[in-house]
C-alpha positions in Angstrom: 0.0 0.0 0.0 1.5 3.6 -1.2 0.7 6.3 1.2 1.1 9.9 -0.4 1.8 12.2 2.9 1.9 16.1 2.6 1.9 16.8 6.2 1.0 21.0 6.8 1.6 21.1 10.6 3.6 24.1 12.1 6.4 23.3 14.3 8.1 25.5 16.7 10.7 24.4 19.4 10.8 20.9 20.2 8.5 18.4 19.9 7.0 18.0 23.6 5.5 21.1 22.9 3.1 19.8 20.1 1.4 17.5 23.4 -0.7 20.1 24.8 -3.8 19.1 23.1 -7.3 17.1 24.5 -8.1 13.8 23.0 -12.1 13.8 22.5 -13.2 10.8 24.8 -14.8 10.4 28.0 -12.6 9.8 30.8 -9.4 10.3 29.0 -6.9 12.6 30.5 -3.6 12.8 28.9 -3.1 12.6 24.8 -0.2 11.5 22.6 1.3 11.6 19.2 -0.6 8.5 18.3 -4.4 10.2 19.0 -3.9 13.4 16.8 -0.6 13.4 14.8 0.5 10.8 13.8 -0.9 8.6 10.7 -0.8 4.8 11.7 1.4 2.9 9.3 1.2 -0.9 9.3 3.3 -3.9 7.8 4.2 -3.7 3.8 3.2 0.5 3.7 5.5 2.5 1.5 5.1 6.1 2.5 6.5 9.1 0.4 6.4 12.6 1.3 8.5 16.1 1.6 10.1 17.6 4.3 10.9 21.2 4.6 10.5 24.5 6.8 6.9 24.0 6.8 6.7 20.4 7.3 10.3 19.5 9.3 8.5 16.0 10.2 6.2 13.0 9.6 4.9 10.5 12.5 3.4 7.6 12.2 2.0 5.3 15.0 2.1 1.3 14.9 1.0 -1.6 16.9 3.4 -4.8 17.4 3.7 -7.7 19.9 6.9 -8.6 22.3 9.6 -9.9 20.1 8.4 -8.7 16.8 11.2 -7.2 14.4 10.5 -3.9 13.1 12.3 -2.8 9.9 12.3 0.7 8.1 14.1 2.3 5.6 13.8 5.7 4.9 15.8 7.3 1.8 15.9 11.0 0.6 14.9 10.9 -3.3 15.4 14.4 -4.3 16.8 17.4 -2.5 19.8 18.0 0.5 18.0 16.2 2.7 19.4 15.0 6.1 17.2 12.4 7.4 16.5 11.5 11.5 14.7 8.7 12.1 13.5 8.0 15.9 11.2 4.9 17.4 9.6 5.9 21.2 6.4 5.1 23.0 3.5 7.2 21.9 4.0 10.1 24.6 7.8 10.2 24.0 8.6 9.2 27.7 11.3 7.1 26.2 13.4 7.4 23.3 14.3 2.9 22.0 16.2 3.9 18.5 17.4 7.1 16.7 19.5 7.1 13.6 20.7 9.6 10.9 21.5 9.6 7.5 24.3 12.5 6.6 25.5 14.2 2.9 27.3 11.3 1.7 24.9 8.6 2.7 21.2 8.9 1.4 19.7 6.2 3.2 18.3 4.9 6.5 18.5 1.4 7.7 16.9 0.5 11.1 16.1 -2.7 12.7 14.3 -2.9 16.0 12.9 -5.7 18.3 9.9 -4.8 20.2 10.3 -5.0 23.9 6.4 -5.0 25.0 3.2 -5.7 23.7 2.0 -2.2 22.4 1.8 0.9 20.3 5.1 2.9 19.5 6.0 6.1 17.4 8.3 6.5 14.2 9.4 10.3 13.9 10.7 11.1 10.6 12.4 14.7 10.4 15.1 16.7 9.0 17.9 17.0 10.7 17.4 20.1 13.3 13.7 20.0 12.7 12.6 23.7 12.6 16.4 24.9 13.1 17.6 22.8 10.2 18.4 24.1 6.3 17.9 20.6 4.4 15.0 20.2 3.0 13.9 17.4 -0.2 11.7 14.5 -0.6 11.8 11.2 0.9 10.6 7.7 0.6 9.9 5.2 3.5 9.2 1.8 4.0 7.7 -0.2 7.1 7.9 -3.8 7.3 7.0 -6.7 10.6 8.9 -10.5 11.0 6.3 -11.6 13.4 8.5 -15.0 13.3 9.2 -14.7 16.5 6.1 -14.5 18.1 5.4 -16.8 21.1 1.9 -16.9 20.5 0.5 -15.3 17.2 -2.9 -15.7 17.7 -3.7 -13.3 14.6 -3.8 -16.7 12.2 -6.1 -18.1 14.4 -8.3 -15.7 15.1 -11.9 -16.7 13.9 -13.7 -14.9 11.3 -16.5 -13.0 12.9 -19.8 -13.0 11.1 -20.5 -9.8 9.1 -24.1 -9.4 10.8 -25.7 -11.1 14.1 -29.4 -12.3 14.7 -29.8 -12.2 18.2 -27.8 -8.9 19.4 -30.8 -7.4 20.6 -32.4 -10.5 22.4 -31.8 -11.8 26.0 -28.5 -12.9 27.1 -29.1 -16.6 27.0 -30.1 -16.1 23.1 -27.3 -13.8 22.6 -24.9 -16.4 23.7 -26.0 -19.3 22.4 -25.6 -17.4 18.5 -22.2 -16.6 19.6 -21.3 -20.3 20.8 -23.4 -21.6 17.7 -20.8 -19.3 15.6 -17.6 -20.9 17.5 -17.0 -17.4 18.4 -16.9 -18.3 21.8 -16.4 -21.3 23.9 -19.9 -23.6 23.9 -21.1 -23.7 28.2 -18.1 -22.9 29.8 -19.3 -19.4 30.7 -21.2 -17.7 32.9 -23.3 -14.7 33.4 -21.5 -11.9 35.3 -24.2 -10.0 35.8 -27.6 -8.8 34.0 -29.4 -4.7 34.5 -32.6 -3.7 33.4 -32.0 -0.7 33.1 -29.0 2.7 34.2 -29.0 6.1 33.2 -26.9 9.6 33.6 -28.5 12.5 32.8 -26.7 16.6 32.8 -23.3 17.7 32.5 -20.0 16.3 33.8 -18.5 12.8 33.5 -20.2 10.2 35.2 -19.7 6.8 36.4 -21.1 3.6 38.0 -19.9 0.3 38.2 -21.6 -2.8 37.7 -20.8 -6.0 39.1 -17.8 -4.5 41.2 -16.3 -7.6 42.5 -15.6 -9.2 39.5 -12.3 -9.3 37.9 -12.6 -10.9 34.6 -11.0 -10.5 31.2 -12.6 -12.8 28.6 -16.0 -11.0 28.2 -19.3 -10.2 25.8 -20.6 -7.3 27.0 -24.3 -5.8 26.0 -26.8 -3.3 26.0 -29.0 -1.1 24.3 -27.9 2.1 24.7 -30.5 5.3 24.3 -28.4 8.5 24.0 -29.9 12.1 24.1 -27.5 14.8 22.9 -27.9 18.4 23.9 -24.7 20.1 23.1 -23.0 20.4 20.2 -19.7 19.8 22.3 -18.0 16.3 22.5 -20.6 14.1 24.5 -20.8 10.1 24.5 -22.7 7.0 25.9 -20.6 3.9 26.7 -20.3 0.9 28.3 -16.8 -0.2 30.2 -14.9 -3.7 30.9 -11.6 -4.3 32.4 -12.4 -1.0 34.7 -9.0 -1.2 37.3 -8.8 2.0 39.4 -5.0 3.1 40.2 -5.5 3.5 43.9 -8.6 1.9 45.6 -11.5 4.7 46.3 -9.8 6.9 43.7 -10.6 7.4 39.9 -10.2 5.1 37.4 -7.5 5.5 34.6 -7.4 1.7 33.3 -10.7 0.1 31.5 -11.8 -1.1 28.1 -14.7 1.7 26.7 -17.1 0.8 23.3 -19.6 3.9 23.1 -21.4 6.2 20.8 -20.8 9.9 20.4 -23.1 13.1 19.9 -21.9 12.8 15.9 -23.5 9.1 16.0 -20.6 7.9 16.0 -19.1 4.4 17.5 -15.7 4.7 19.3 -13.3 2.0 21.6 -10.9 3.2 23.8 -8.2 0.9 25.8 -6.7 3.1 28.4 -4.3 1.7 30.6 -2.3 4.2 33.1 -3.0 7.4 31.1 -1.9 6.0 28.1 -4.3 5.4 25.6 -5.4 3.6 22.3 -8.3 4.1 20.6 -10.8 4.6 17.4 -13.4 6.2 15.6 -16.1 4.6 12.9 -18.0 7.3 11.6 -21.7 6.0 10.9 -24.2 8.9 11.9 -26.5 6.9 13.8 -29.4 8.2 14.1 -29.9 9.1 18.5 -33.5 9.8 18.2 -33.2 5.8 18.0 -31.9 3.4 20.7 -28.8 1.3 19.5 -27.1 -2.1 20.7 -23.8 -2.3 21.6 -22.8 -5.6 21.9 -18.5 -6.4 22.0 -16.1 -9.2 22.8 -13.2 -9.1 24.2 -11.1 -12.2 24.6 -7.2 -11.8 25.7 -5.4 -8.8 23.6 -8.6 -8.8 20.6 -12.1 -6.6 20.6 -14.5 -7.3 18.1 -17.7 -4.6 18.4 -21.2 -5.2 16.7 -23.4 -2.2 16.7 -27.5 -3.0 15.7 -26.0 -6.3 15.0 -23.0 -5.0 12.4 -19.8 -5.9 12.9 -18.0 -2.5 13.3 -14.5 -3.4 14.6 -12.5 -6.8 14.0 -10.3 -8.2 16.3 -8.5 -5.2 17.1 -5.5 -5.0 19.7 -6.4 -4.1 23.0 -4.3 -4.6 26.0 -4.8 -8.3 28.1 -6.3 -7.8 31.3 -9.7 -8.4 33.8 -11.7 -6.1 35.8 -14.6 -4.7 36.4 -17.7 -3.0 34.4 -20.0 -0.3 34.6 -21.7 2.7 32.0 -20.5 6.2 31.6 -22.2 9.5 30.3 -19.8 12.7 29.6 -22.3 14.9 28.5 -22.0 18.9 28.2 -25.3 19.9 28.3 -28.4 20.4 31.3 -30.4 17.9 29.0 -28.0 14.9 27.6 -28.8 11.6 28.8 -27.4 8.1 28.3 -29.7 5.3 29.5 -29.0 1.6 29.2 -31.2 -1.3 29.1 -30.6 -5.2 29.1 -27.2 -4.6 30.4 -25.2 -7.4 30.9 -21.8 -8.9 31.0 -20.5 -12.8 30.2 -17.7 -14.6 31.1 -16.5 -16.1 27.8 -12.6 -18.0 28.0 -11.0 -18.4 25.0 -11.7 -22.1 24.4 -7.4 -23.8 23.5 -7.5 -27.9 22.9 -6.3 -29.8 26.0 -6.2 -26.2 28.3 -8.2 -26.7 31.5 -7.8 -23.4 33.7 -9.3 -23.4 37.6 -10.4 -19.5 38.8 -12.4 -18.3 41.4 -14.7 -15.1 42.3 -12.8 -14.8 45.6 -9.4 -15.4 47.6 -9.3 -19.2 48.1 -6.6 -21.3 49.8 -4.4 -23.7 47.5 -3.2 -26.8 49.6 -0.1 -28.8 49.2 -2.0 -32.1 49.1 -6.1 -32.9 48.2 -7.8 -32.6 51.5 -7.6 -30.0 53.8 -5.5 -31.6 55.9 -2.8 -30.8 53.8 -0.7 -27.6 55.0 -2.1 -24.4 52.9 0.3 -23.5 49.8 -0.7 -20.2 49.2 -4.1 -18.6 47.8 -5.7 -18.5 44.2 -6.8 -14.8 43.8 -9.6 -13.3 42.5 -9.8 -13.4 38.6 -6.3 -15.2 38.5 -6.5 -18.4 36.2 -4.0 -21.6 36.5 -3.9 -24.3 34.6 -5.4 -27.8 36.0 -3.1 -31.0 35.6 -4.9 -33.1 37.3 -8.1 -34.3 39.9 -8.0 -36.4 42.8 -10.9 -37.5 45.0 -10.4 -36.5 48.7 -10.6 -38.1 51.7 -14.0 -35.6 52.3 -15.3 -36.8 48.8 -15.0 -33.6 46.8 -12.7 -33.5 44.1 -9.3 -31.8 44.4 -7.6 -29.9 41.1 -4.0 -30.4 41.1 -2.9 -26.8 39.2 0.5 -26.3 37.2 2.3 -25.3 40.6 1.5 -28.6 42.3 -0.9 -26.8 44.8 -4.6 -27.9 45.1 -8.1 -26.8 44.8 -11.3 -27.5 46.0 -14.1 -27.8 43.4 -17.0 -26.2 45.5 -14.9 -23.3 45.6 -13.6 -22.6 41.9 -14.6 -22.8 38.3 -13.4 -24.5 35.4 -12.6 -23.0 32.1 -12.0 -24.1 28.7 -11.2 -28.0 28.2 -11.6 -29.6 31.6 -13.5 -32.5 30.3 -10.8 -35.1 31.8 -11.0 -33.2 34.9 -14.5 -33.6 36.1 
């Protein structure tokens, strides 16, 4: 894919100063290069463009797994030219790669592992930005060995359907499409928890959590949401997964967020720490209508259907569990987002021969089966181990044996994914 970039930003000074800028989503706080500036830029693009005292550099923004190896070249095709080519996180916290190109050498070479699962920023500038006197026209190329992956799960990630029949039915309908589809494991869920109905009404940003105990990732969550706009600021109506507050009792700066703004427009937002990653599909929905928002999420992959249409495929979200709840920001005396049928399903990613033991609460782990072994530590909350083995007890219930050679209870956990042997 070509890309043809003619950039017309403004620089002055260096570029920390070009952060001072809101991203339009509720809850978010602090924005990057990658939400406003930069141009995302995936494996195989070719981008060409010009650099010069008006434009003194191109960014572009790309997500990438632990391990993968990230190549670009970047060569200077007409004009004096001095390349700089940098590679940081999105916020420019920290600088991983920075190479130059001078007068007798045209070209850029760079090769960089990834060190973490997540987004990172390529800066392409002229040497001095603003302060520099080269200026020509450049050609770059971005390219991914994904080789080295642990676990690639992008070539087995199932196809999702391009429409659904049951979005807007009750959960146990919902579900059983979804399991029909092999989109989800078939009866080793459960229901997390099931509204009839939460709204916000007026202005500010506001917040309630639902089922605040839980601390799951693998999720569908669902609702039909009714949103009244009455400003012609930024306003949305959203539902939230993976919510993980900072510091107990103070506001929360990690969660998963699917919504619809005041333009009728569907967003996602992963926000973990103040960092953030996140998109728009502009569809115009019509608001004096309700609309069902219906997603998955299942490890680091989101899929959204909206009325039923899939709207977002698979994309890359961060890996973690929490908690859920519904948010308004809304900038006017009469905006109001109400939900109905809200509900929330725990759906583990289904892997041949994987049987997993969690629990809703802090439960011992035992050295032996039976309680009369000495304790060996506790299974948290939301925290998953694998299960290699059952035993029945001296008390009659059946024992788990999990990959650390502690033990579990059954009354007091929950299987996931292929336990079949085990029970």
């Amino acid at each position: 894919m070509l890309k043809h970039m003619k950039y017309k930003l403004s620089v002055c000074g260096i570029l920390l100063g070009l952060l001072i800028f809101a991203i339009p989503v509720a809850t978010a706080q602090d924005a990057t290069f990658c939400d406003f500036l930069a141009e995302d830029i995936e494996d195989g693009d070719e981008v060409e463009g010009e650099l010069d005292d008006a434009t003194p550099f191109v960014s572009f923004c790309f997500e990438a797994h632990e391990d993968d190896e990230i190549t670009i070249e970047a060569e200077t095709t007409d004009g004096d030219l001095i390349l700089t080519l940098t590679i940081s996180d999105p916020s420019l916290e920290e600088i991983y790669e920075q190479e130059d190109n001078d007068d007798e050498d045209d070209d850029i070479s760079l090769d960089f592992i990834v060190p973490d699962d997540g987004e990172y920023l390529v800066i392409l500038s002229r040497a001095g930005l603003s302060n520099g006197d080269t200026e020509g026209e450049f050609e770059l190329t971005f390219e991914v060995d994904k080789s080295n992956r642990r676990n690639d799960q992008d070539e087995e990630t199932v196809r999702f359907p391009d429409e659904l029949d049951d979005y807007d039915a009750d959960w146990q309908d919902a579900i059983a499409e979804l399991e029909a589809q092999g989109l989800i494991g078939s009866g080793n869920g459960r229901l997390i928890f099931n509204e009839n109905s939460a709204f916000f009404d007026g202005i500010g940003a506001f917040f309630t959590s639902l089922a605040r105990n839980s601390n799951i990732g693998d999720v569908v969550v669902a609702a039909e949401l009714n949103f009244t706009s009455d400003s012609n600021d930024f306003e949305s109506c959203s539902l939230l997964a993976r919510i993980e507050p900072s510091v107990p009792g103070e506001s929360v700066d990690t969660f998963l967020e699917v919504g619809i703004d005041n333009d009728g427009d569907v967003f996602w937002v992963d926000a973990n720490n103040g960092r953030f990653n996140n998109d728009f599909e502009s569809l115009a929905l019509d608001l004096d209508d309700p609309h069902h928002v219906l997603f998955i999420a299942q490890a680091d992959m989101l899929t959204v259907y909206i009325d039923g249409e899939l709207i977002f495929e698979t994309v890359e979200i961060i890996d973690r569990s929490g908690s859920f709840g519904i948010a308004l920001l809304g900038s006017g005396a009469a905006s109001r987002c109400e939900g109905s049928n809200i509900w929330a399903y725990e759906a583990p990613i289904i892997i041949p021969g994987l049987c997993e033991a969690t629990s809703s609460g802090t439960v011992n782990r035992r050295s032996g089966p039976g309680t009369s072994f000495d304790r060996d530590g506790t299974l948290n909350a939301g925290e998953q181990l694998e299960v290699v083995a059952s035993e029945e007890g001296d008390d009659d219930f059946i024992w788990y044996e999990l990959e650390d050679e502690s033990w579990v209870r059954e009354d007091v956990v929950t299987l996931l994914g292929d336990c079949a042997e085990f029970q």
